[in-house]
VOMIKOL-403478 format. One record per residue (C-alpha): y, z, x. Coordinates in steps of 0.2 Angstrom, whole numbers. Layout:
! VOMIKOL-403478
<<Y,Z,X>>;
...
! end
This chain:
! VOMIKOL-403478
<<166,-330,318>>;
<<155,-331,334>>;
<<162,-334,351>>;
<<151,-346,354>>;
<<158,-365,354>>;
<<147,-377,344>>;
<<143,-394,355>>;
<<146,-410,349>>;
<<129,-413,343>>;
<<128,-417,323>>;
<<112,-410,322>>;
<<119,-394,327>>;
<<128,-391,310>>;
<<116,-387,299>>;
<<111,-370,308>>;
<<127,-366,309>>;
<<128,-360,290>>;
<<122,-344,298>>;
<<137,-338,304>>;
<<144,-324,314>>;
<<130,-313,324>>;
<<116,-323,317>>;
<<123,-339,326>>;
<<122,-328,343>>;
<<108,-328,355>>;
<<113,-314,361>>;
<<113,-306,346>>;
<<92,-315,344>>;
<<87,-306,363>>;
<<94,-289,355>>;
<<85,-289,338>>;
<<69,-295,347>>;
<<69,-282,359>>;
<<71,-269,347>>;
<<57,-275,336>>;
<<44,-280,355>>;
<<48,-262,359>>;
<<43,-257,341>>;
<<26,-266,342>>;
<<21,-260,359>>;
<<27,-243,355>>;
<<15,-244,342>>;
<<-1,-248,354>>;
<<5,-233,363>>;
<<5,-221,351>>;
<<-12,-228,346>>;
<<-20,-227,362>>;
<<-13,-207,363>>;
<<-19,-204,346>>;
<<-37,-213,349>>;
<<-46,-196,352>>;
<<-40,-187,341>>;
<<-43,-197,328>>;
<<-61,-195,334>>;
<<-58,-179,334>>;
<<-53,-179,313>>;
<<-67,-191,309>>;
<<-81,-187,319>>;
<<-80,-204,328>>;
<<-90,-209,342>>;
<<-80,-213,358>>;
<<-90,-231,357>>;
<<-83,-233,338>>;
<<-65,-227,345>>;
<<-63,-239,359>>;
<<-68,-254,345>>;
<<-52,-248,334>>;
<<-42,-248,347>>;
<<-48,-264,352>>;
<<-50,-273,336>>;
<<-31,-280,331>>;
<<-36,-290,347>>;
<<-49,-300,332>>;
<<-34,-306,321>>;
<<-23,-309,339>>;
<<-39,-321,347>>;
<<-44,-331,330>>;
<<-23,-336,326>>;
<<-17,-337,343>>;
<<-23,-357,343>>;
<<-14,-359,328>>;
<<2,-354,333>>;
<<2,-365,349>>;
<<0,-378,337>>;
<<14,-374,323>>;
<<26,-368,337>>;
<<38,-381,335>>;
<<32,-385,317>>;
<<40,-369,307>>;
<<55,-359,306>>;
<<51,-345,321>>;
<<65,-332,317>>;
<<57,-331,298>>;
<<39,-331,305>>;
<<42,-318,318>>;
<<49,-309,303>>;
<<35,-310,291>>;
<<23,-307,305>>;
<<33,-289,310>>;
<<32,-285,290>>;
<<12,-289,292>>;
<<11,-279,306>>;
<<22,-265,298>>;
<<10,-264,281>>;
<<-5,-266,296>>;
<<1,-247,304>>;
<<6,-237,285>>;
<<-15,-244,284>>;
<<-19,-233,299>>;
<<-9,-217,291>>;
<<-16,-221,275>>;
<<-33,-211,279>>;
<<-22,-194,281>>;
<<-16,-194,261>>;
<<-32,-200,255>>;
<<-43,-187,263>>;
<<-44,-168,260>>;
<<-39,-155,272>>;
<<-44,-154,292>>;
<<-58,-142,289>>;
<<-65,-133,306>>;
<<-76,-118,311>>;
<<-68,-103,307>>;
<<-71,-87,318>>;
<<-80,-79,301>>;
<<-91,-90,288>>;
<<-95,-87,270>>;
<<-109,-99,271>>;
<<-125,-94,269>>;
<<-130,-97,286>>;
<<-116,-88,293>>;
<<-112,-104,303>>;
<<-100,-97,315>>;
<<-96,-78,311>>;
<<-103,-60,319>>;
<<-120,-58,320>>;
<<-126,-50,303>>;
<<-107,-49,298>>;
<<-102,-50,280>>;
<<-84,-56,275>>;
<<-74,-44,286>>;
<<-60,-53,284>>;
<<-60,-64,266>>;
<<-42,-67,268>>;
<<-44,-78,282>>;
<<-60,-88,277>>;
<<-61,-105,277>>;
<<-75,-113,266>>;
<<-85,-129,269>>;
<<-99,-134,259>>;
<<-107,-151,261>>;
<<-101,-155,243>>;
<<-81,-155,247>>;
<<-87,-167,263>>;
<<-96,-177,251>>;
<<-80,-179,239>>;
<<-69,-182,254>>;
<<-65,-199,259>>;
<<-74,-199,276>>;
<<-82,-214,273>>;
<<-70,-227,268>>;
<<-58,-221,283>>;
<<-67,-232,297>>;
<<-64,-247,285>>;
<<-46,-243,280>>;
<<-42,-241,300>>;
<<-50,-257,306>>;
<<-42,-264,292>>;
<<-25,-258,298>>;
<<-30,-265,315>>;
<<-34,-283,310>>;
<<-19,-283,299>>;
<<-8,-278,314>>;
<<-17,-290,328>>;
<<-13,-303,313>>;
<<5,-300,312>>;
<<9,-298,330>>;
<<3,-316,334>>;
<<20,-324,333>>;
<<31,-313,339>>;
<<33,-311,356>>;
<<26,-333,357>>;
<<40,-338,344>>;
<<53,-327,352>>;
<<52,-333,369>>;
<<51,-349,365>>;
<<67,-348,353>>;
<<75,-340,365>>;
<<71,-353,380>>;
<<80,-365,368>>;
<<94,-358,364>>;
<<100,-350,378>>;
<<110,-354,392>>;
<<99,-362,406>>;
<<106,-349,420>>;
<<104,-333,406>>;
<<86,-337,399>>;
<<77,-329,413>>;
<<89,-313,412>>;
<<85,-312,394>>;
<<67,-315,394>>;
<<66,-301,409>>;
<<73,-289,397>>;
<<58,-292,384>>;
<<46,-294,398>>;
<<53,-275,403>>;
<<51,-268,387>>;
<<32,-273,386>>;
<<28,-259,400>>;
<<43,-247,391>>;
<<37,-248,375>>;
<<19,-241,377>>;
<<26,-228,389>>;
<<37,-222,371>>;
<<23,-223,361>>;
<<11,-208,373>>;
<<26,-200,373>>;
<<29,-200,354>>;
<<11,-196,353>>;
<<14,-181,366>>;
<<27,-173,354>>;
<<18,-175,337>>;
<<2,-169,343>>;
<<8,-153,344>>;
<<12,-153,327>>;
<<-6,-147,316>>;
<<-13,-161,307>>;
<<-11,-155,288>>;
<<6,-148,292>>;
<<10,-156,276>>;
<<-3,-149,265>>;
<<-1,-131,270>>;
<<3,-117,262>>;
<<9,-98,265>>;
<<-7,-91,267>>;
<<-15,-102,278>>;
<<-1,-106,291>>;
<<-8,-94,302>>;
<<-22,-107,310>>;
<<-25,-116,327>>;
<<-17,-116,342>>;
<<-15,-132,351>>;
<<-25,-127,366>>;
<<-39,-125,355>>;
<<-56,-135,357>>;
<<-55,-139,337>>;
<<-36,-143,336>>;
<<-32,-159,328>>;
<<-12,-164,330>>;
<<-1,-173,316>>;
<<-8,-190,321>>;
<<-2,-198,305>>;
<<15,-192,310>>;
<<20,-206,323>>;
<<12,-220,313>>;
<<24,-219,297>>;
<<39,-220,310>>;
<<33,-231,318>>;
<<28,-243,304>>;
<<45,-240,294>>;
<<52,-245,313>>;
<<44,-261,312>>;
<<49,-265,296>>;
<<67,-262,297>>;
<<68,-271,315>>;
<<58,-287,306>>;
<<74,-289,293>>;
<<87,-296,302>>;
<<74,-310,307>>;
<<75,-317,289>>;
<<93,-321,293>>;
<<92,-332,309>>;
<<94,-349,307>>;
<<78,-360,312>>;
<<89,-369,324>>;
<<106,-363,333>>;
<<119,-369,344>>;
<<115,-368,361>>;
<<124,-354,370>>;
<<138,-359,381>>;
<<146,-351,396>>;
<<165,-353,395>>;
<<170,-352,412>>;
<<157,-364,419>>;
<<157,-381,409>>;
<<140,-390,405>>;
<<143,-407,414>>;
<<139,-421,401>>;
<<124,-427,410>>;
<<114,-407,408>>;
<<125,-408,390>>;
<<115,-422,385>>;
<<97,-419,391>>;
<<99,-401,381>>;
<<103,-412,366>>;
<<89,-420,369>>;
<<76,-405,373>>;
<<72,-403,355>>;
<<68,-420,351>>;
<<54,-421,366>>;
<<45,-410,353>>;
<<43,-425,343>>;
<<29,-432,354>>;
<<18,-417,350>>;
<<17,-421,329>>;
<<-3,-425,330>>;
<<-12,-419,316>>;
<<-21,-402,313>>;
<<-37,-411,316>>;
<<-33,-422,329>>;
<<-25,-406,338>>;
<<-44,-394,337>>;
<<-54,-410,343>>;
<<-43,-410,358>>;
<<-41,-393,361>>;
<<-59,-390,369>>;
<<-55,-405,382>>;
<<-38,-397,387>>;
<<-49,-381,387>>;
<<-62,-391,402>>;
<<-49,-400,411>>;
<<-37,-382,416>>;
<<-54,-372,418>>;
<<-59,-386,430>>;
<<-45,-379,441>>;
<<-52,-369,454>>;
<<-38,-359,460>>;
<<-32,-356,441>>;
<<-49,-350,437>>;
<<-52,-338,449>>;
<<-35,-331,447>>;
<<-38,-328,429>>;
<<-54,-320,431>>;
<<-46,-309,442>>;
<<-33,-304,432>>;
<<-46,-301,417>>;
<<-56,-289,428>>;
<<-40,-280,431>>;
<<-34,-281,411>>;
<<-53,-274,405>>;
<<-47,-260,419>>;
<<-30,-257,411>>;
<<-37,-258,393>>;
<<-49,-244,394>>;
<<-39,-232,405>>;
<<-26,-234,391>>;
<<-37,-228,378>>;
<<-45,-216,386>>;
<<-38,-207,400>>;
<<-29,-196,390>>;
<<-47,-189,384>>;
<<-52,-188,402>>;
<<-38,-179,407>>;
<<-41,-167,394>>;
<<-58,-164,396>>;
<<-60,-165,415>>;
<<-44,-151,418>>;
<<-43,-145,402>>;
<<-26,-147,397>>;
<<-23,-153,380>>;
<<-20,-169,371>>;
<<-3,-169,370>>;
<<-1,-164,390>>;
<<-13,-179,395>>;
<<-4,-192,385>>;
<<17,-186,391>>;
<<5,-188,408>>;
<<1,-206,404>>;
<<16,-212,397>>;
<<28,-200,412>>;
<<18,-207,426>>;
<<4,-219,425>>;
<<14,-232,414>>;
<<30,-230,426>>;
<<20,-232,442>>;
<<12,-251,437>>;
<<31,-253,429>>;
<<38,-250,447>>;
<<22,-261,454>>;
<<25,-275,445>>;
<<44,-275,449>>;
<<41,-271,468>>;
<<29,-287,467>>;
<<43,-298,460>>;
<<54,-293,474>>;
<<42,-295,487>>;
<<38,-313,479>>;
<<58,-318,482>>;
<<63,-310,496>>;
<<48,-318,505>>;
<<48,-335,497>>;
<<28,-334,495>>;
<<18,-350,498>>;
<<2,-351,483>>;
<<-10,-347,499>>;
<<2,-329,505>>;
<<1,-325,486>>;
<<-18,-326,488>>;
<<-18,-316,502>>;
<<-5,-302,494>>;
<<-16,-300,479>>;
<<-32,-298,490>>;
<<-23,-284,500>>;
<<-15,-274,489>>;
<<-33,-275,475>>;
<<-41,-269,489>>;
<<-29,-257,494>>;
<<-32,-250,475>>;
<<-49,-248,477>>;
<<-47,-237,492>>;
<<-34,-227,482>>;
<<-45,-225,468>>;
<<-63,-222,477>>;
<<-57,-202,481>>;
<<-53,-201,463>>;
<<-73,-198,461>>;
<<-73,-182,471>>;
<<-57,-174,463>>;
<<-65,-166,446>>;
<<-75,-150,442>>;
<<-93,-148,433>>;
<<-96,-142,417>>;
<<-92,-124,413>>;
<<-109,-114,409>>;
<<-112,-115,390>>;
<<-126,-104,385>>;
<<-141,-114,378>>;
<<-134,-133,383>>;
<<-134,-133,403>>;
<<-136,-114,406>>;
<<-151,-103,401>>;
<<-151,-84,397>>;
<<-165,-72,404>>;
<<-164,-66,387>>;
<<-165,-82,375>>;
<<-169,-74,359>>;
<<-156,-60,361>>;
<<-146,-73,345>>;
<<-162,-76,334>>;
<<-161,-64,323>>;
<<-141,-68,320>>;
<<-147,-86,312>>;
<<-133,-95,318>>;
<<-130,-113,315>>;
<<-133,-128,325>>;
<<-116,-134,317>>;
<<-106,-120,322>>;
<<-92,-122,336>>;
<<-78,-109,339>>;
<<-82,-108,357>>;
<<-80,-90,365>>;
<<-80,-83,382>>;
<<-90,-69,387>>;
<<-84,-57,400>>;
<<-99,-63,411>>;
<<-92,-81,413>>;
<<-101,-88,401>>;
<<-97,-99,387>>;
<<-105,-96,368>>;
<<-101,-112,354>>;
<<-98,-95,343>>;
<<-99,-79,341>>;
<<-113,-78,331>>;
<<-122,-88,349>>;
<<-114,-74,357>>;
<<-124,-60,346>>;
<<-106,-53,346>>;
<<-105,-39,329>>;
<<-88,-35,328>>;
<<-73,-43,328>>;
<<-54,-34,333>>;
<<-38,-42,331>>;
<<-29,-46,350>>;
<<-12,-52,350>>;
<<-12,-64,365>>;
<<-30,-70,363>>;
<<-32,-72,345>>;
<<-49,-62,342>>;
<<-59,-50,354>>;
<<-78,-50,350>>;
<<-88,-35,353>>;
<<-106,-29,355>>;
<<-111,-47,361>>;
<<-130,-47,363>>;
<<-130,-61,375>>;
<<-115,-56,385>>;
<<-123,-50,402>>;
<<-114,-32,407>>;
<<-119,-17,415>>;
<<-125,-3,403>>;
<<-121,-8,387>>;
<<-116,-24,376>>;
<<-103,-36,384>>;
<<-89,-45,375>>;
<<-81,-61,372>>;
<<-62,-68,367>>;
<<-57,-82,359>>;
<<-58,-101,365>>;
<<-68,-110,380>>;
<<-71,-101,396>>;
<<-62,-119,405>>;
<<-71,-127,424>>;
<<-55,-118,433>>;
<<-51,-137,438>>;
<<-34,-137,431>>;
<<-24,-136,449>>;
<<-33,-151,455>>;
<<-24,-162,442>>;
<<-9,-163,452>>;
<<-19,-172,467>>;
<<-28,-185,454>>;
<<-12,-189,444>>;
<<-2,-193,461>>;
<<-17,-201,468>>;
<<-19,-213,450>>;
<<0,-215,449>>;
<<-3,-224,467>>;
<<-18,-234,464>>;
<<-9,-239,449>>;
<<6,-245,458>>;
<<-3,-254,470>>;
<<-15,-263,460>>;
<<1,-270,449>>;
<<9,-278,464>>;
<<-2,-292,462>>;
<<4,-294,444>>;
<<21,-305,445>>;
<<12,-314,460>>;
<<-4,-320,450>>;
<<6,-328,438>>;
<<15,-337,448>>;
<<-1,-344,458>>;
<<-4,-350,438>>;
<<11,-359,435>>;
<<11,-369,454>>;
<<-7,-375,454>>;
<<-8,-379,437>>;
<<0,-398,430>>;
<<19,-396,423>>;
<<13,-401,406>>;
<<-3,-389,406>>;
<<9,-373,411>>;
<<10,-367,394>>;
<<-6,-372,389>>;
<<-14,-365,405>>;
<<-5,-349,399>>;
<<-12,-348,382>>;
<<-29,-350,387>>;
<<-24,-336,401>>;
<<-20,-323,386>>;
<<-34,-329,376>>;
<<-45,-326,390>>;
<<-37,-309,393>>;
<<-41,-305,375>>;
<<-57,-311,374>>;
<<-67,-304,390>>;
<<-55,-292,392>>;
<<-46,-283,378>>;
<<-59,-284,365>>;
<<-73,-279,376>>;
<<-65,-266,388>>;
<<-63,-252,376>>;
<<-79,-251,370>>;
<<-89,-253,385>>;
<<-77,-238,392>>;
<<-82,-228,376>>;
<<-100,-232,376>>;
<<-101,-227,395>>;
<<-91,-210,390>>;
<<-104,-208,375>>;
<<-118,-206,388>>;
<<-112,-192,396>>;
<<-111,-181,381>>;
<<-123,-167,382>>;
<<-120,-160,364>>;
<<-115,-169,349>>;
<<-106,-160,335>>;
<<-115,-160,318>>;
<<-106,-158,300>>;
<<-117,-157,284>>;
<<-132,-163,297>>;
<<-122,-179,302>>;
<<-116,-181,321>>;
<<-99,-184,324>>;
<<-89,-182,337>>;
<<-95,-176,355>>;
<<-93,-155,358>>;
<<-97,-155,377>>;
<<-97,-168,389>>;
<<-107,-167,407>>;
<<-91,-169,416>>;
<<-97,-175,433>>;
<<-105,-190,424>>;
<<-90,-193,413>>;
<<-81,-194,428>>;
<<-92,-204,437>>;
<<-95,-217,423>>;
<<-77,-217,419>>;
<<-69,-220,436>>;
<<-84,-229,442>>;
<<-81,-241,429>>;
<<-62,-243,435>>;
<<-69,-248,452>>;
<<-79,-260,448>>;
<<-66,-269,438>>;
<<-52,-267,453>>;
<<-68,-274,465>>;
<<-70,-288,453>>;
<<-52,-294,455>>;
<<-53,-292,473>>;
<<-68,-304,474>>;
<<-59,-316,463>>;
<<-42,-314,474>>;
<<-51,-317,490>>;
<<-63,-331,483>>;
<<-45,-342,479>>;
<<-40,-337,495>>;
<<-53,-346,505>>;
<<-51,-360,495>>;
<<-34,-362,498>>;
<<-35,-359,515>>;
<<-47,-372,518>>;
<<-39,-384,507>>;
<<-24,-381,516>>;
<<-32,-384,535>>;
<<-39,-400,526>>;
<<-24,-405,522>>;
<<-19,-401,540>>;
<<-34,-412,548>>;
<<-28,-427,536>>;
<<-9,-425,542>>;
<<-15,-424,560>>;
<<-27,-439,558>>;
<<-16,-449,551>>;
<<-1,-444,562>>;
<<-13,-448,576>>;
<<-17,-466,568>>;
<<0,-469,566>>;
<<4,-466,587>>;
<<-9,-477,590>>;
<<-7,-492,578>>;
<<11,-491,586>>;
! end
C-alpha cells in the first residue's frame, strides 16, 4: 500500500482502486520523466541524423530541414484540441496512447533502412562502362573489390517511397507527442503537493534541454557504425572509413532504441488512475481552510463544459483579445525570432561543422550535444537565478532580455570571420592550364571518390585525376600513380585517397567556445520572457496566453525555420551530386557563402528578438512614467484639495 494518506474527500475513492505505486505522484513525475526524456532524445537524435540521411537519400538540405520540421504539422493542427479535452479525458491513458503513437511514428522513420537495398557509393575502381570513378583506361584491376551500380538496381530500389514513409513517420510522431508533456503537467499541478509541484515540474522542464543533448550524443556513437552493417558480408566488410566524404553511419540504429524506448516508458501510463489522491506532506498538516479549496480545484473545471462548437467560435476572440496585449506580443515575437534561431542551428550545425573544419558527422553532433546544448542549459538556469535573487520588476525583465540578446549578437558577429574557403577542386572552383589532360579518360559527371593530388589539388576521382595506376597503402587506403592532371616537376604526379580538407580544422576550437558563449547568453533571456508572459497577461488568460505562445512558436517558428536554413544552405552548393542523371545530395559547398548565409541568418534572428525586447521596453517604460505623472498629479490634487 502507498504511503500516501487518502483525504476525506468521497470523490477520492474511486481512484484509489489503483493502488500501491500507481496511486503515487511521485511515482507519476518519475514515469513521465523517463518517457519526456525518451521523446526529446528522439528529436535529438533526428536533428544529428538529418544529414546523413541526406546524405543516404540524395536529399536536398531544403527537403531535410522540412522532415525535420514536419512532426510540428500534426503538433499545430491537435494542439487546439487538447486545450480543449484537457479536463475532459483520462490524461495518464492519453499521454500513454499518444507515446505508443509517437513510438510506431519513429520504427516509420527506420522503416526505409529494411526496405531499401544496400548503401551503394563510388568505388575507387568501376566496371561500368564509362568507367565512373576508376584509373584512366584501367580495366577491372581489382574485380574483388568492385562494387557495381547500374541504373536498373536504383530503379528497383525503394528510393522513391522513402520521403513519404519519413514524413509519414514525422506527422505520426508530432501527432502523438501532442498530449504528453500538456497532460502531464497538468496532472501533476493537481495532484501534487502545492509546495512540491514546482520541484517536480522543474525536473521535467530540465529534461527538455537533457534530452536532446542524449539524442546528438546517441547519434555521435552510432554514426560511427556503417550504415548496412546489418546487411554485410565477409567479403565486403573491408569498406569506408568514417572520415570519408561518402560515409553514411547506422542512422536506423538509434531510431529502433529509441522507439522501443518510447514504447516501453508509454505502458505504465495505461495504469494511472484518471484521478488520484492528492499528495500529502506528513510533517506539515494541510489546514482545513487549503484542505477544502484543493477539494474543490477540480470542480472549478466544471465551468469550462461548453461545447466543441461553442469552444472554436470563441477561440479566435480569445485569440484577438491576448494578441491585443502589447507587452505579450512583443515578447512572443521575440522569443519566435530566437526559437527559428534554435530550430535551424539544431538541424544543421552539425553539417556546418563538418563541412566548414572538416571533421566528421559523428564529431560535430558529440560537439552539439557536449557543448552547445549544455551552454543554453546553464543560460537558462543562470537566468532563473538572476530573476530570484534580483526580484525583477516586468520593466528590469525588459531591460535584461535586451542586454543580454544584444550581448549575443556581438558574440556571434566574429563568428563570420572564423571559417576557411573552399579547398581547390579541379574543374569546380579551380582551373588547370591543362584542361583536357582527363578527356580521353571519359570519366563520369557522377563520379565522386575525391582524391588529393601531391600538388594540393583536389580531383572528384581518380579518373578526373588522369591517375593509371592504383597501389595498395596501408595508412591511406590507395596511392594513385601516373595522374595526368597532377602538377609535378618532370614526370606524372600522384594522388592518395580522400579530400585534400581547407586546413581549417584548428580554428574549430575558437568557434565552438565562441558559439558555446553566444549560446549562453542569448538563453539568459529565456526564464525571464516567460515570466514578463505570465505578469502582463489576465490570471485566467495565463494558460491560454501560453498555448497560443507554443502555437506561435510552431507556426512562425518551428515549421518555417528549418527549411528556410536548408534552402539558404542549398544556395551555396557549387556541385550537385548526380545518380542515374538525378541530383541528389550536394558534393561541394562554397564554404565562405555557406558560412555567411548560415550564421548570417542566426544574426538576424538574435537582432530580431532584440528589436522586439527593446520595443517592450520602451513601452514599459513610458507606461511606467505615465503611471508616475498620474500618481504625482493626483498626490498633488490631493495636498491641495486638503
Amino acid at each position: 500500500m502507498t504511503a500516501i494518506e487518502v483525504q476525506g474527500n468521497p470523490q477520492t475513492s474511486r481512484p484509489c482502486r489503483s493502488v500501491g505505486l500507481f496511486n503515487n505522484i511521485k511515482f507519476f513525475v518519475l514515469c513521465h520523466g523517463m518517457l519526456q526524456l525518451a521523446q526529446l532524445l528522439v528529436s535529438g537524435y533526428l536533428k544529428g541524423s538529418i544529414t546523413t540521411i541526406e546524405k543516404r537519400y540524395g536529399f536536398s538540405s531544403q527537403k531535410s530541414g522540412l522532415l525535420a520540421a514536419f512532426n510540428e504539422v500534426g503538433n499545430t493542427v491537435l494542439i487546439v484540441f487538447v486545450s480543449f479535452f484537457g479536463s475532459r479525458v483520462h490524461r495518464p491513458r492519453c499521454i500513454g496512447i499518444g507515446a505508443m503513437i509517437a513510438s510506431v511514428g519513429v520504427f516509420l522513420i527506420a522503416l526505409p533502412h529494411f526496405i531499401s537495398e544496400n548503401y551503394i557509393y563510388t568505388g575507387y575502381n568501376s566496371s561500368t562502362k564509362d568507367n565512373s570513378s576508376g584509373l584512366c583506361k584501367s580495366q577491372n584491376i581489382f574485380p574483388e573489390k568492385e562494387y557495381k551500380q547500374t541504373c536498373d538496381q536504383e530503379k528497383s530500389d525503394s528510393h522513391l517511397g522513402v520521403y513519404p514513409i519519413l514524413l509519414l513517420g514525422q506527422l505520426l510522431l508530432g501527432i502523438g507527442g501532442v498530449p504528453i508533456q500538456p497532460f502531464g503537467i497538468s496532472y501533476i499541478d493537481d495532484f501534487a503537493e502545492k509546495r512540491n509541484s514546482p520541484f517536480y515540474l522543474g525536473i521535467l522542464f530540465a529534461l527538455t534541454v537533457i534530452g536532446p543533448a542524449f539524442g546528438y550524443m546517441m547519434s555521435s556513437v552510432f554514426l560511427r557504425f556503417y550504415v548496412d552493417i546489418d546487411k554485410m558480408f565477409s567479403s565486403n566488410t573491408d569498406i569506408l572509413e568514417n572520415d570519408d566524404p561518402r560515409w553514411v553511419g547506422a542512422w536506423w540504429l538509434g531510431f529502433l532504441m529509441a522507439a522501443t524506448l518510447l514504447l516501453l516508458t508509454s505502458l505504465p501510463y495505461l495504469f494511472f488512475p484518471r484521478k488520484m489522491s492528492r499528495e500529502e506532506i506528513v510533517e506539515a498538516p494541510v489546514e482545513p481552510s487549503t484542505e477544502k479549496m484543493m477539494e474543490e480545484k477540480p470542480k472549478t473545471e466544471t465551468k469550462e463544459e461548453v461545447s466543441l462548437t461553442e469552444f472554436l467560435k470563441s477561440f479566435p476572440k480569445i485569440v484577438m483579445r491576448t494578441l491585443r496585449n502589447p507587452i505579450y506580443l512583443l515578447v512572443v515575437l521575440a522569443q519566435v525570432n530566437l526559437a527559428a534561431m534554435v530550430a535551424g542551428l539544431a538541424t544543421f550545425m552539425g553539417k556546418f561543422i563538418e563541412r566548414q573544419f572538416a571533421q566528421t558527422a559523428s564529431f560535430s553532433n558529440m560537439m552539439m550535444g557536449g557543448l552547445n546544448i549544455p551552454s543554453a542549459m546553464l543560460g537558462i538556469m543562470a537566468g532563473g537565478v538572476i530573476l530570484r535573487k534580483l526580484g525583477l520588476t516586468v520593466k528590469s525583465s525588459a531591460a535584461m532580455c535586451t542586454v543580454a540578446v544584444l550581448l549575443s549578437v556581438v558574440f556571434a558577429i566574429p563568428l563570420l570571420f572564423i571559417g576557411c574557403s573552399t579547398q581547390n577542386v579541379s574543374g569546380i572552383n579551380y582551373n588547370l592550364s591543362s584542361q583536357h589532360c582527363s578527356i580521353e579518360c571519359s570519366c563520369s559527371d557522377e563520379a565522386f571518390n575525391p582524391v588529393c593530388g601531391s600538388d594540393g589539388v583536389e580531383f572528384r576521382s581518380p579518373c578526373h585525376a588522369g591517375c593509371k595506376r592504383v597501389v595498395s597503402n596501408k595508412e591511406k587506403g590507395w596511392n594513385y600513380t601516373d595522374c595526368e592532371c597532377v602538377a609535378s616537376v618532370g614526370s606524372p604526379g600522384y594522388a592518395v585517397t580522400g579530400p585534400c580538407g581547407n586546413k581549417c580544422s584548428n580554428q574549430l576550437i575558437p568557434f565552438m567556445i565562441l558559439s558555446s558563449i553566444t549560446c549562453f547568453v542569448a538563453s539568459l533571456s529565456h526564464t525571464t520572457s516567460f515570466m514578463m508572459i505570465l505578469r502582463t497577461v489576465t490570471p485566467e488568460d495565463k494558460s491560454f496566453a501560453l498555448g497560443i505562445q507554443f502555437m506561435l512558436f510552431r507556426v512562425l517558428a518551428f515549421l518555417p525555420a528549418p527549411v528556410l536554413y536548408g534552402r539558404a544552405i542549398d544556395t551555396a552548393c557549387i556541385l550537385w551530386g548526380k545518380t542515374c542523371n538525378k541530383t541528389t545530395s550536394c558534393s561541394y559547398y562554397d564554404l565562405d557563402l555557406f558560412r555567411h548565409r548560415f550564421l548570417g541568418l542566426q544574426i538576424f534572428f538574435i537582432f530580431g528578438g532584440f528589436v522586439f525586447f527593446f520595443l517592450s521596453f520602451l513601452i514599459l517604460r513610458r507606461t511606467n512614467s505615465m503611471q508616475e505623472q498620474n500618481e504625482s498629479v493626483s498626490n498633488q490634487t490631493k495636498s491641495e484639495s486638503s
